[in-house]
N, C-alpha and C positions, 0 to 999 in steps of 0.2 A: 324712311323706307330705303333708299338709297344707304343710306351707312349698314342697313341690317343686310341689303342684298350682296353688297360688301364683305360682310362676314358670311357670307353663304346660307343666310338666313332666309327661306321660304317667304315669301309675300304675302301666303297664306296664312302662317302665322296669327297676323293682326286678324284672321276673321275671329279668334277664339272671343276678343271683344263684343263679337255681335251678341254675345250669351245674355248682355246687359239690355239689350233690349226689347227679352222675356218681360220688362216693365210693360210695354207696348199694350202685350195681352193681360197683364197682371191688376192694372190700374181698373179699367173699370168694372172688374169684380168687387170691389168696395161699394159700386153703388149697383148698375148693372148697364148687362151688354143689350146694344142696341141695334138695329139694322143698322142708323145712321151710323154707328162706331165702326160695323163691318164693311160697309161700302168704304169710308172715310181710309180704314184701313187700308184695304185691296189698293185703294189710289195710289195713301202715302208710303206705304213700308215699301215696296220696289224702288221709289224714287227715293228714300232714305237708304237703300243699300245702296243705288248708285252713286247716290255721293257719298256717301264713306268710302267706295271703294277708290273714287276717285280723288279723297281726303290721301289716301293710303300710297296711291301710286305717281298722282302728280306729282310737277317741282314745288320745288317750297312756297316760291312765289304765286304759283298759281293756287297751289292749296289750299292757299286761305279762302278762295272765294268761293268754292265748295261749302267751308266750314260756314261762311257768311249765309248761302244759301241753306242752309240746313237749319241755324238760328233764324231767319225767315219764314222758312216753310211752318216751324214750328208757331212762330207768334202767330200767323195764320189760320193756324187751324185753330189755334186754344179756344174761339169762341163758341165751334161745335165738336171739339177734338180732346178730351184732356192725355190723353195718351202724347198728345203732341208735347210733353214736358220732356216725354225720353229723350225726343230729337233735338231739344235745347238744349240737355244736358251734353249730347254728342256732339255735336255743332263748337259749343265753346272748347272742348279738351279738345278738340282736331283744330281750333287755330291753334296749338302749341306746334302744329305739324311745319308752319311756318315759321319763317328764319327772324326772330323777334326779340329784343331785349326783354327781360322777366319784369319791369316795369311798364314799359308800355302792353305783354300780356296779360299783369295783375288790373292796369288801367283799365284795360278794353274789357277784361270780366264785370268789372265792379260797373260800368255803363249798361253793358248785355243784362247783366240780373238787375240793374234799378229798373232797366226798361220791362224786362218780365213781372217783376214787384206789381209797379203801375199797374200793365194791361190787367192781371190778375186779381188787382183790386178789384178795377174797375167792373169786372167780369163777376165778380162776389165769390172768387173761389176761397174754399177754404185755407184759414192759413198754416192748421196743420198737415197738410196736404203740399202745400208749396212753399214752407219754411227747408226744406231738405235740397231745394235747389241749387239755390245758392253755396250753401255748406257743401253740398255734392260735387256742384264744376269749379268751386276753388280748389277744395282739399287735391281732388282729384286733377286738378288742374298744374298744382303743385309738384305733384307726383310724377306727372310725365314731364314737368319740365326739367326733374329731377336729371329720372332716365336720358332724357335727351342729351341733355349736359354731360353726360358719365359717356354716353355714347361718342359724342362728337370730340370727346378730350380720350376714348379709347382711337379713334380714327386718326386724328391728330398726330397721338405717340406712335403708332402702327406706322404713318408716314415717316415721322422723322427718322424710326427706324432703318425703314427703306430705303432713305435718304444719306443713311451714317453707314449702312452696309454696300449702297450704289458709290458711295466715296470711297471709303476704302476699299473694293473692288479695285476701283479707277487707279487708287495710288500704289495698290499692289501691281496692277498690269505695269504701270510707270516704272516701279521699280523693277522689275523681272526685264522687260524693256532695254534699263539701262545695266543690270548685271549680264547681261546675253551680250549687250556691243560692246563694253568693258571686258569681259572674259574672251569674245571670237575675233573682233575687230583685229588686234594684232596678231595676234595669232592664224588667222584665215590671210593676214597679207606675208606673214612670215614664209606660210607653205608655199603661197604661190612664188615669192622673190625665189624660193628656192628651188622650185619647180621648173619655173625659167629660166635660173643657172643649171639646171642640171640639162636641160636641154640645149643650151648654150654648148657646153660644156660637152655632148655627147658624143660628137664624130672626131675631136680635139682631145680630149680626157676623160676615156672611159671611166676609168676608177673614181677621178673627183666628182664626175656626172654621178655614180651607184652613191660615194658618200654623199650627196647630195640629197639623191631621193631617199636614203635612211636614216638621212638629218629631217627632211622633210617629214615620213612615217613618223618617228617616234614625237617629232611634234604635235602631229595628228592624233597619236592614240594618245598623250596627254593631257591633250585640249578634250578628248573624247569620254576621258574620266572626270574633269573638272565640271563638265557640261552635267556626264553623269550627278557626281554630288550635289553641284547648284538645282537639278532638279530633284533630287532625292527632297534636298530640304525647301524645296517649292509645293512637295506634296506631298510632304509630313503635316498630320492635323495635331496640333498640341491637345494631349487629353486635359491638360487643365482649362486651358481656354475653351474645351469644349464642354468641360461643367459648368463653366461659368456663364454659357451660352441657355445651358437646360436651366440654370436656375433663374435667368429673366425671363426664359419662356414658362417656364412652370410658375413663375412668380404671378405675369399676365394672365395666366390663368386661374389663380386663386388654388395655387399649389401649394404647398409647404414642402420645402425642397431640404433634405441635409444633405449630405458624403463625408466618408472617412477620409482620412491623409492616403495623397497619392504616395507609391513608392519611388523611391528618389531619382532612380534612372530606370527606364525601360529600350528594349530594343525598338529602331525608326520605326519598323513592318509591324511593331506589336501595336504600337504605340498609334499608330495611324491605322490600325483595321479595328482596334476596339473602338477610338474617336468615332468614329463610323458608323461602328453598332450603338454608341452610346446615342449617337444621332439620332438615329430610327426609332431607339428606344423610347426615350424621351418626348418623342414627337408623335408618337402611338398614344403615350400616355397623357399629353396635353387634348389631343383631339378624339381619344375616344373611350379611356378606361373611367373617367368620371371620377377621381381620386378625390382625396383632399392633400395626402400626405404623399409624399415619394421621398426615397433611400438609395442611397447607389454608396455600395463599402467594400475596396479592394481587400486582398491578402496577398501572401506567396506562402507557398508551402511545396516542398520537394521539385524545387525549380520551377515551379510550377505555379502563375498568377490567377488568382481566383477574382472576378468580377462578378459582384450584386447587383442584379439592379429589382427592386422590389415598388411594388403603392397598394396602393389599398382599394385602388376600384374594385369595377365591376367584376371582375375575372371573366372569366370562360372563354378564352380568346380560342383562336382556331392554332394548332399550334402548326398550320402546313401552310399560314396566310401568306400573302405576296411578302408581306414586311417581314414576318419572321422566317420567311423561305430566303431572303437577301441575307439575312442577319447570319443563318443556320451558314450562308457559301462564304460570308466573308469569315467567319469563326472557321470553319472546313477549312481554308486554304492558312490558317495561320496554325492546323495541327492540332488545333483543340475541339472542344465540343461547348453545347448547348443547350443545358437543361432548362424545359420553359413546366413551373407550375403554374398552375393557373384556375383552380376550385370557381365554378362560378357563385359570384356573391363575396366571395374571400381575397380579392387582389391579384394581384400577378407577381410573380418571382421570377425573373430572366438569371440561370446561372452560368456562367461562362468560365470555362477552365481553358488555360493556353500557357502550353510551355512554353517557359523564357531559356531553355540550352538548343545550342544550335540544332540544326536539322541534318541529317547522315548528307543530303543532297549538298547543303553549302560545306559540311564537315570535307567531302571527297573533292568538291572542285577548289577548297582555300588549298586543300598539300595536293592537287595535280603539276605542282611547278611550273605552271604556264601561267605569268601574270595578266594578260589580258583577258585569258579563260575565265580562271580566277575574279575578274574585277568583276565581268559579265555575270556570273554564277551569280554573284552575292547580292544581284539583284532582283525583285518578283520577276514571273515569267511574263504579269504584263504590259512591266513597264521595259523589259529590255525589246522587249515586241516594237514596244512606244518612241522606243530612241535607233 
């Protein structure tokens, strides 16, 4: 329970199990229903959901002793109860809910059914009646330890994920860290040495004082470009890295992921606003278009770079949703557009057009002859905001 509420899985869920035990009422129609059977009922079935339900949301540890009580309650009744088989049946599949090697689970089955065997004999029930028991909370028994297994090794990988993303996190800040006091460190003490001779230098040597503070400037705005670039490529997203990021996640999701060959260079701002969209995209389609297959296939035509991104879900998406209303501003500021088909029942088609020639805005401020204008211009409006 704990690893499905994890994946955001309703706790609810598990009651869809309770459907199994329709046996309850189902069983003594074979012979017939008796007042005794309905009182019997009234008693046990409330007290058989509560412990299921309590099978479902305690810890592991504790779980088992619900499941224990549940195999109990059942060998109890069986001598005026046959319905009481459901509850045996429940009873052993929810100790799989506990944290148990598959041998000592197989163990504990094979004791629980010899003990039911016995009392049943003993009882004169029929043995085609109670041959299905056995057969029933092993197979079945098997089955969820199946599941659980596949579950607790998807938890697992999901950590160590977290774990290989929270590292490298860590060793990116480290390094940005040490490329910031490598790049300012001398240069922040440069300005200021100079800063201090030009004031030295002021009431004594006007002129060497002014060359000082336009020794000082031009230090400043080239420290001020470099900073620029180191962060330009701090928040440039590589689009290949970022396919290769959709294809483990489409993977974990029982995707089938392909893409074309990337083209060989693109511009930083192109390159890091589609990464972007691809993000969203990809991540729309992991958690809600229900695909099997996903496509993502560039082109260029008439300077012009055409981005695919297609699956085969559900379709009928909203095309004004939060995610593709992000996707539509980040495509808008790089000049292009965004065609979403999307037929419900027929898959979704994201198509994305974005000129790769420059923009009239960076064309007028590269030939205004003012280089630090110029540097300024050539970068988004909201990263020069940023710096």
């Amino acid at each position: 329970m704990a690893i499905g509420l994890q994946k955001g899985k309703s706790p609810w869920v598990d009651a869809i199990h309770l459907l199994w035990s329709v046996w309850v009422f189902v069983i003594p129609a074979f012979d017939h229903y008796t007042l005794r059977w309905a009182l019997l009922t009234l008693l046990s079935y409330p007290l058989f959901l509560l412990l299921y339900a309590q099978c479902c949301v305690s810890s592991r540890r504790r779980s088992r002793y619900f499941a224990l009580t549940l195999v109990a309650m059942s060998m109890l009744l069986l001598p005026w109860y046959p319905s009481g088989l459901t509850y045996f049946v429940y009873g052993t599949i929810m100790l799989r809910s506990c944290r148990m090697p598959l041998r000592s689970y197989m163990g504990l089955l094979v004791i629980l059914n010899l003990m039911l065997i016995a009392e049943v004999s003993l009882l004169h029930y029929a043995w085609q009646a109670v041959v299905w028991i056995p057969v029933t909370s092993i197979i079945v028994g098997l089955v969820v330890h199946a599941e659980r297994l596949s579950e607790e090794k998807e938890a697992e990988l999901r950590l160590s994920h977290d774990e290989v993303r929270r590292l490298a996190a860590l060793a990116e800040r480290e390094r940005i860290g040490r490329d910031l006091h490598d790049l300012l460190g001398h240069t922040l003490s440069l300005i200021t040495l100079k800063l201090e001779l030009s004031r030295k230098l002021f009431d004594r040597d006007s002129e060497a004082a002014k060359r000082e503070m336009a020794e000082a400037e031009r230090v400043a705005r080239h420290a001020l470009s470099e900073v620029r670039i180191a962060v330009s490529g701090i928040r440039a997203t590589d689009l290949a890295a970022e396919l290769a990021a959709a294809r483990l996640m489409l993977g974990a999701s029982v995707v089938s992921f392909e893409c074309s060959a990337l083209p060989p260079s693109l511009p930083v701002d192109v390159e890091r606003g589609l990464a972007l969209v691809l993000r969203e995209a990809v991540t729309n389609i992991a958690r809600h278009a229900r695909a099997s297959h996903a496509r993502v296939s560039t082109a260029i035509s008439n300077q012009a770079l055409k981005l695919s991104i297609e699956d085969d879900g559900r379709g009928g998406i909203d095309a004004h949703g939060n995610g593709l209303k992000g996707m539509h501003e980040r495509v808008r500021a790089l000049g292009g557009t965004l065609e979403v088909v999307s037929p419900a029942g027929q898959g979704t088609r994201l198509l994305i057009t974005v000129p790769l020639r420059s923009r009239p805005m960076l064309r007028d401020a590269g030939t205004s002859g003012q280089a630090p204008d110029a540097v300024a211009a050539s970068w988004p409006p909201q990263e020069r905001h940023a710096t």
